[in-house]
Backbone atoms as SQL, in Angstrom:
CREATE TABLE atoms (id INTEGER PRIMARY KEY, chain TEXT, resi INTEGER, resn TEXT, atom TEXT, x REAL, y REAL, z REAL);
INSERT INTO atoms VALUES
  (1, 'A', 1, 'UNK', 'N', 0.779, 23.365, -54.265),
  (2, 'A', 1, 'UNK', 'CA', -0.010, 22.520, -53.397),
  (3, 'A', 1, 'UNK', 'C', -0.950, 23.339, -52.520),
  (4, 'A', 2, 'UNK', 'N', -0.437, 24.882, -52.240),
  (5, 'A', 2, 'UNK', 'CA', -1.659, 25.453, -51.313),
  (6, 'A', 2, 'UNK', 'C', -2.330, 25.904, -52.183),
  (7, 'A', 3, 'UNK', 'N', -2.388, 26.315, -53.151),
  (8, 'A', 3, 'UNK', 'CA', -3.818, 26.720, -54.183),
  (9, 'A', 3, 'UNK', 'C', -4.266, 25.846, -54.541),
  (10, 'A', 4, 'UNK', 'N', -3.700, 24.705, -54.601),
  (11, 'A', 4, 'UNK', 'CA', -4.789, 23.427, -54.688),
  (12, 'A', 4, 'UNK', 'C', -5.433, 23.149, -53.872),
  (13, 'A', 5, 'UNK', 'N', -4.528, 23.512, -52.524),
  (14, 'A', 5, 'UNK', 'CA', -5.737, 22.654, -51.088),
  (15, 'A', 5, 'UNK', 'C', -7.263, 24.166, -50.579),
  (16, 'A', 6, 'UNK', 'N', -6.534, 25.258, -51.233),
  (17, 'A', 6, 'UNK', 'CA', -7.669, 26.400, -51.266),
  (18, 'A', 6, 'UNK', 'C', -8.696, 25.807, -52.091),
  (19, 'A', 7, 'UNK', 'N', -8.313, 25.638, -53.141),
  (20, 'A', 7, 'UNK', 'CA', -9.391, 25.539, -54.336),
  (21, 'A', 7, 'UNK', 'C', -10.453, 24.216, -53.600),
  (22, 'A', 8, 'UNK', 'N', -9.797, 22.897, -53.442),
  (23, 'A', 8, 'UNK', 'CA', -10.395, 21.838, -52.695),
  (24, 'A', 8, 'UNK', 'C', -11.758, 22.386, -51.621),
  (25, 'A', 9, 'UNK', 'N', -11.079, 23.089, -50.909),
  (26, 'A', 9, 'UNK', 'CA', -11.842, 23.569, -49.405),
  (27, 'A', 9, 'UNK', 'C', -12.671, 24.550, -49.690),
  (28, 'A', 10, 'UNK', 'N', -12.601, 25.159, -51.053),
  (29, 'A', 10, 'UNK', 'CA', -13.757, 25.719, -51.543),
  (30, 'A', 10, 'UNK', 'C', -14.344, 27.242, -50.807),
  (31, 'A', 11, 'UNK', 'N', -13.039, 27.563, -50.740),
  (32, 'A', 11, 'UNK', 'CA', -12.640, 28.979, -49.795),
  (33, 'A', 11, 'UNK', 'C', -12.871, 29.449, -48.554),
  (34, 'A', 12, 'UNK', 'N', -12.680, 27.766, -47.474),
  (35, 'A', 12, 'UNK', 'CA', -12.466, 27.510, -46.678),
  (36, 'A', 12, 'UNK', 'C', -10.968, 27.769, -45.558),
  (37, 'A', 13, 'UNK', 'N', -10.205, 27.735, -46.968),
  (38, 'A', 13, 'UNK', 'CA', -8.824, 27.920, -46.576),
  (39, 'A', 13, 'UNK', 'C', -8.269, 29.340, -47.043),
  (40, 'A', 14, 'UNK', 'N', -7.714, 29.808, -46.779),
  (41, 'A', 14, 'UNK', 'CA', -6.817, 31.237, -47.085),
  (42, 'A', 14, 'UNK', 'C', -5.511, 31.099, -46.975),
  (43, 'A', 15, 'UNK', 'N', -5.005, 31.252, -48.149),
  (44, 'A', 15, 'UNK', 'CA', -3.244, 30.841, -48.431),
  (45, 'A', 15, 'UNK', 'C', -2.759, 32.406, -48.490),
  (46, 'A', 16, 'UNK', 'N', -1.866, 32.450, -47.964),
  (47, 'A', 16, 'UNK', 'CA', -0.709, 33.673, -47.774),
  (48, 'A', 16, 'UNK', 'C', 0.623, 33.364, -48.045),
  (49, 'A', 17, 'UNK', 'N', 1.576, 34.096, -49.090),
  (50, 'A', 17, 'UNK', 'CA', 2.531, 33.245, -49.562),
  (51, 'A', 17, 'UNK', 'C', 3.650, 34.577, -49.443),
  (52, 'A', 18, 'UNK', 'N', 4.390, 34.136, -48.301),
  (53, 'A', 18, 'UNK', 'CA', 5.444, 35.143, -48.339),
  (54, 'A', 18, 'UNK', 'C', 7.270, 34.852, -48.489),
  (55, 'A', 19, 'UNK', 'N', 7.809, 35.661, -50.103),
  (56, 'A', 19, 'UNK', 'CA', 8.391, 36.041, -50.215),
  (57, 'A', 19, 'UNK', 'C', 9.804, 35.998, -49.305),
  (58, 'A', 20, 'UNK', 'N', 10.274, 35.026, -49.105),
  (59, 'A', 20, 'UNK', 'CA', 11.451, 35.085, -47.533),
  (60, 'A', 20, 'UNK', 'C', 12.676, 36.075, -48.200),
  (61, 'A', 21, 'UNK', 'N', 12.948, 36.115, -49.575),
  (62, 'A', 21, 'UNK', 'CA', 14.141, 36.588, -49.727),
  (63, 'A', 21, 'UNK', 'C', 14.058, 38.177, -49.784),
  (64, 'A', 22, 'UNK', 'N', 12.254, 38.655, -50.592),
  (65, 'A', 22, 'UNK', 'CA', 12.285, 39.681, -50.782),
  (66, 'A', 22, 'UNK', 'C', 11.630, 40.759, -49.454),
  (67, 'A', 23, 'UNK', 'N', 11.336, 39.974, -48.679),
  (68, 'A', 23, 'UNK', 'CA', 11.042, 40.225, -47.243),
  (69, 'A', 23, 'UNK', 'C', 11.513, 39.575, -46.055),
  (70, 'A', 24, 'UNK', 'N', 12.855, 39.532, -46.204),
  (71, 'A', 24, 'UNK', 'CA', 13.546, 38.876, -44.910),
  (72, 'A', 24, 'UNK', 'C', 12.871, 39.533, -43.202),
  (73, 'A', 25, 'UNK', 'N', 12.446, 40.423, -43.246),
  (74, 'A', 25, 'UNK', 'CA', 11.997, 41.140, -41.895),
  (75, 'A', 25, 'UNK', 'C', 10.589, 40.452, -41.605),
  (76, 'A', 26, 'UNK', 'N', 9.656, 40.082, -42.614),
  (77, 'A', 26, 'UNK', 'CA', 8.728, 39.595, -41.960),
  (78, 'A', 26, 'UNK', 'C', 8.738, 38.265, -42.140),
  (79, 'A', 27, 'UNK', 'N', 9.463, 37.375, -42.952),
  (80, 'A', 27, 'UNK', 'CA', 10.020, 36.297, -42.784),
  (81, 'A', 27, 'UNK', 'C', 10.611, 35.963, -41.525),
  (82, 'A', 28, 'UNK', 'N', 11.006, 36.768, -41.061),
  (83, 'A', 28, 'UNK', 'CA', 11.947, 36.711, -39.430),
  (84, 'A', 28, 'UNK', 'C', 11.037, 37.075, -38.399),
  (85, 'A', 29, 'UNK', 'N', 9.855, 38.101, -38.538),
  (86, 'A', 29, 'UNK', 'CA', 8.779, 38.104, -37.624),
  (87, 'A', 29, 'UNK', 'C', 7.866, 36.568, -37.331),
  (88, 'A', 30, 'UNK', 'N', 7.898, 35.434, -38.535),
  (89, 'A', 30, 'UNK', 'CA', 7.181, 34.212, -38.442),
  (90, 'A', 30, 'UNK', 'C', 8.156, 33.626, -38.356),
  (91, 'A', 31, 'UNK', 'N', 9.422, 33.498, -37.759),
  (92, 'A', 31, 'UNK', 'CA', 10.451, 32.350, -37.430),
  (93, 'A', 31, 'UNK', 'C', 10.751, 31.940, -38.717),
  (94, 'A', 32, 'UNK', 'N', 10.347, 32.139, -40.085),
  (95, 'A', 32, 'UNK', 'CA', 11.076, 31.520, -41.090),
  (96, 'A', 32, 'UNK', 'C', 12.518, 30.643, -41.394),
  (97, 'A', 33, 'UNK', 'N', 12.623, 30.143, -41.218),
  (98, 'A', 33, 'UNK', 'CA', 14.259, 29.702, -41.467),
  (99, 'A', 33, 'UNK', 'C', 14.631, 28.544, -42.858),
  (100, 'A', 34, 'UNK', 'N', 13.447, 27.857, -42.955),
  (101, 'A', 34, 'UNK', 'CA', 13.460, 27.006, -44.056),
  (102, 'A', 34, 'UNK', 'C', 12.476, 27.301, -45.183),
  (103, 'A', 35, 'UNK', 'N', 12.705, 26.833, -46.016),
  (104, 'A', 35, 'UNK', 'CA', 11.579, 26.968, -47.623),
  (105, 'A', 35, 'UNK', 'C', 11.360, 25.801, -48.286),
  (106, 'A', 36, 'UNK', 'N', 10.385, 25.433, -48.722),
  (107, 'A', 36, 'UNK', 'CA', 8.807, 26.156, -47.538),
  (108, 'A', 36, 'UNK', 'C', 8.717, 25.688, -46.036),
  (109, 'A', 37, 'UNK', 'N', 8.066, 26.842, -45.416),
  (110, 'A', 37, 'UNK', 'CA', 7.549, 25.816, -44.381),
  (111, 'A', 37, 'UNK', 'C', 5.713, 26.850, -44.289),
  (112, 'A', 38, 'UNK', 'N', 4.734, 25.622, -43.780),
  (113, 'A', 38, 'UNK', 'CA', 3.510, 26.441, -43.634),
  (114, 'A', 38, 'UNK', 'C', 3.256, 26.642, -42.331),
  (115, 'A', 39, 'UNK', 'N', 2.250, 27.255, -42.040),
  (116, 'A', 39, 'UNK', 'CA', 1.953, 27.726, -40.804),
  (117, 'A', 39, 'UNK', 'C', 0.834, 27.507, -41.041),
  (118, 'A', 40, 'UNK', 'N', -0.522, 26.806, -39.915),
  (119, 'A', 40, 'UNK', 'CA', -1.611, 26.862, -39.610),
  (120, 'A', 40, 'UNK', 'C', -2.109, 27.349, -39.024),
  (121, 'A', 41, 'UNK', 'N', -2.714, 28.615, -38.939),
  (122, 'A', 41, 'UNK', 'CA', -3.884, 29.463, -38.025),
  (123, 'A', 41, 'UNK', 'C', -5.122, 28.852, -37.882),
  (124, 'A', 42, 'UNK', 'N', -6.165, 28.961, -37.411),
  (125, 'A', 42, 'UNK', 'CA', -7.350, 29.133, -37.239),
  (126, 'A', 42, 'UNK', 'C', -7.732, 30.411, -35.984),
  (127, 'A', 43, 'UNK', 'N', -8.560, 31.295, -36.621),
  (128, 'A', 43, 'UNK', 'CA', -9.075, 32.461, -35.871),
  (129, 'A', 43, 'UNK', 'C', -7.763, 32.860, -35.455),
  (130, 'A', 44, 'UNK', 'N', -7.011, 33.324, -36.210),
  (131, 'A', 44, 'UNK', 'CA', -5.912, 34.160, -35.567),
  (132, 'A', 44, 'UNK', 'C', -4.982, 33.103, -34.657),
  (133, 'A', 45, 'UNK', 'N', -4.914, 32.337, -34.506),
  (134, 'A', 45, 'UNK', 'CA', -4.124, 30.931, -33.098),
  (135, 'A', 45, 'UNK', 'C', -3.346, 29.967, -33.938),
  (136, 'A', 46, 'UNK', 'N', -1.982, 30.290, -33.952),
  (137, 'A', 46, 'UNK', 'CA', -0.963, 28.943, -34.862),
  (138, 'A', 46, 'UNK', 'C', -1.133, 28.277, -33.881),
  (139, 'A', 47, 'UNK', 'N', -1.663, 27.204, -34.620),
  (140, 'A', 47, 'UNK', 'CA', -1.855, 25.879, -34.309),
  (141, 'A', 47, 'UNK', 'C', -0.852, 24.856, -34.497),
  (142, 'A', 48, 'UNK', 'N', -0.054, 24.731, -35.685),
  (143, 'A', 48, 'UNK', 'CA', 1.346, 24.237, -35.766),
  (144, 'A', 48, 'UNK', 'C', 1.898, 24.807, -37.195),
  (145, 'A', 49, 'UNK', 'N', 3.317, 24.248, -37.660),
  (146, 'A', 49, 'UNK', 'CA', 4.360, 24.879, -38.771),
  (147, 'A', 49, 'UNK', 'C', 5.038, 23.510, -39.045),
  (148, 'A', 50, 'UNK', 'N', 4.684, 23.134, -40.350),
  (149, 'A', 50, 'UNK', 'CA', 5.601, 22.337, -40.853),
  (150, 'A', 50, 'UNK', 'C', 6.673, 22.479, -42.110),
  (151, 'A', 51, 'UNK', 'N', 7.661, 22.296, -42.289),
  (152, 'A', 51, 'UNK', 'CA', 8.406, 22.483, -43.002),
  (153, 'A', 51, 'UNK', 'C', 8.784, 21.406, -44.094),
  (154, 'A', 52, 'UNK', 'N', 8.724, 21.733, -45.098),
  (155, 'A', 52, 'UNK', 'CA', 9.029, 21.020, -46.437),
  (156, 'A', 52, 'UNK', 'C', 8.271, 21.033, -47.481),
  (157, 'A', 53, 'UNK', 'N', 7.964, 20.546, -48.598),
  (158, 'A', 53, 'UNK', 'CA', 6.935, 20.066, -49.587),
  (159, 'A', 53, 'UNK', 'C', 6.018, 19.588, -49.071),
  (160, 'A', 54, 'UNK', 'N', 4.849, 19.483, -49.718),
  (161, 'A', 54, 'UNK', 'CA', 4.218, 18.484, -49.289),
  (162, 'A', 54, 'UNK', 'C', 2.871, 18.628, -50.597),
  (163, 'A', 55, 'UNK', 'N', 1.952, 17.721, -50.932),
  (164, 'A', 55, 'UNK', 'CA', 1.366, 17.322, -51.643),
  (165, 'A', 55, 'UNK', 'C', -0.170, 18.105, -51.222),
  (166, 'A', 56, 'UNK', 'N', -0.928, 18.244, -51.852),
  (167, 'A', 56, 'UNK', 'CA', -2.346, 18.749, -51.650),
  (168, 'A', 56, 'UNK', 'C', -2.886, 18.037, -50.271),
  (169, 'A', 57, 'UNK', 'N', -2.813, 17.199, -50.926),
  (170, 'A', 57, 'UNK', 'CA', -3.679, 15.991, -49.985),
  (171, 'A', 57, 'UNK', 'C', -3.147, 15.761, -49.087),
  (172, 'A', 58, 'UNK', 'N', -1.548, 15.593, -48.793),
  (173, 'A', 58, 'UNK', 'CA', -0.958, 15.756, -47.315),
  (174, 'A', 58, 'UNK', 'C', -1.684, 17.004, -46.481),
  (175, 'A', 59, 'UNK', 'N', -1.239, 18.337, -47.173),
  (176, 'A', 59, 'UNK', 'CA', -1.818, 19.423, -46.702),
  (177, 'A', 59, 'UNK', 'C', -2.951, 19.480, -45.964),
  (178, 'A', 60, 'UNK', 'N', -3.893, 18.909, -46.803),
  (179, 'A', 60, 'UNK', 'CA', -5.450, 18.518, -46.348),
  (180, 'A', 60, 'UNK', 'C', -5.566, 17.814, -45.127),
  (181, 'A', 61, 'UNK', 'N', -4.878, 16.990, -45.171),
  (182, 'A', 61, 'UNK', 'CA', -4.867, 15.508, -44.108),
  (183, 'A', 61, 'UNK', 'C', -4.258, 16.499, -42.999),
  (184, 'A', 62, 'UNK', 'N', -3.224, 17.355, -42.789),
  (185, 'A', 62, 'UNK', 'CA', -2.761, 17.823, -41.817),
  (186, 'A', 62, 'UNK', 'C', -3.753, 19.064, -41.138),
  (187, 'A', 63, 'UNK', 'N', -4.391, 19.719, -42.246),
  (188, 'A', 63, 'UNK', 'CA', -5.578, 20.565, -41.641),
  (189, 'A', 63, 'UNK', 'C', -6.617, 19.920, -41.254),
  (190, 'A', 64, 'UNK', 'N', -6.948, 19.358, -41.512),
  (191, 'A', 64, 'UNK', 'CA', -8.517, 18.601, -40.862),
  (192, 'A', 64, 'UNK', 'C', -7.686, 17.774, -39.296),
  (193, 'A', 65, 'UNK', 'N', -6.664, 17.027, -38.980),
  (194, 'A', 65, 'UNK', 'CA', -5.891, 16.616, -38.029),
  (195, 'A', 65, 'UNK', 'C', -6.085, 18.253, -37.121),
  (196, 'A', 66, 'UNK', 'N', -5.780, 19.162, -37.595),
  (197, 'A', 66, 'UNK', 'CA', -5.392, 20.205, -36.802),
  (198, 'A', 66, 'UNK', 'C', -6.506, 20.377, -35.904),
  (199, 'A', 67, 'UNK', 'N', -7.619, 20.474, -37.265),
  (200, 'A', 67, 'UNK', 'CA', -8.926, 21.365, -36.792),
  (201, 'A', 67, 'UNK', 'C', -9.843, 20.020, -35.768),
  (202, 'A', 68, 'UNK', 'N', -9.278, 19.029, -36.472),
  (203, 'A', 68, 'UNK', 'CA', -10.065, 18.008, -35.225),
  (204, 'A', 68, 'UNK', 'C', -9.119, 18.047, -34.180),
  (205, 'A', 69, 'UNK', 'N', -8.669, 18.095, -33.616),
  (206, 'A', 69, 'UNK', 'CA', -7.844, 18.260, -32.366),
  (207, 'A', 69, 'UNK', 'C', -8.033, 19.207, -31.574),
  (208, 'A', 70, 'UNK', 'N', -8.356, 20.519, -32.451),
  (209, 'A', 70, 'UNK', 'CA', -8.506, 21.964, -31.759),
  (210, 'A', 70, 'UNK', 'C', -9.919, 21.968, -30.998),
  (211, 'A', 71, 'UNK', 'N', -11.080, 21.118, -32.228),
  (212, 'A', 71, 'UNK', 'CA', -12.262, 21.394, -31.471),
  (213, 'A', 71, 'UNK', 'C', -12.980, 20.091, -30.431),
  (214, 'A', 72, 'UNK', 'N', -12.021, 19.505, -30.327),
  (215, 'A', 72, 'UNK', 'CA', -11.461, 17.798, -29.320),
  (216, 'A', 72, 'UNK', 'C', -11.379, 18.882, -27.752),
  (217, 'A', 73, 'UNK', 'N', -10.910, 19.920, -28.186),
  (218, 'A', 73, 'UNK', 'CA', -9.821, 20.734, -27.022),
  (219, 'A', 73, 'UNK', 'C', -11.053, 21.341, -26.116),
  (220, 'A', 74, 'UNK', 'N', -11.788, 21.936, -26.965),
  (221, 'A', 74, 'UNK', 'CA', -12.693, 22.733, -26.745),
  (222, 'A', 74, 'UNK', 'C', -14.272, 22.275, -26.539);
């Protein structure tokens, strides 16, 4: 679902996919505790972390929510 919502956004988005079992230390530097869960940055700033599956298009729907809120803020 995140290389789909990359591909969508048309390399808008940047997916980073880390490994929890074969890197428990930096899994534990991002609070990891469940699989999956994502994390949303913009410019370096988590913005929020949700945990579970989720579908392209959820994904989508939750980044554009993010990014309209952030620049609501600002």
């Amino acid at each position: 679902s995140l290389r789909e919502l990359a591909e969508k956004e048309k390399g808008g988005v940047q997916v980073v996919e880390i490994d929890a079992d074969a890197y428990p230390a930096l899994a534990n530097d991002y609070n990891l505790t469940k699989v999956p869960t994502t994390i949303f940055y913009t410019e370096g700033i988590k913005l929020r972390s949700i945990e579970g599956a989720y579908t392209a298009d959820s994904l989508q729907r939750h980044l554009h929510n993010l990014l309209t809120q952030d620049e609501q803020k600002n």
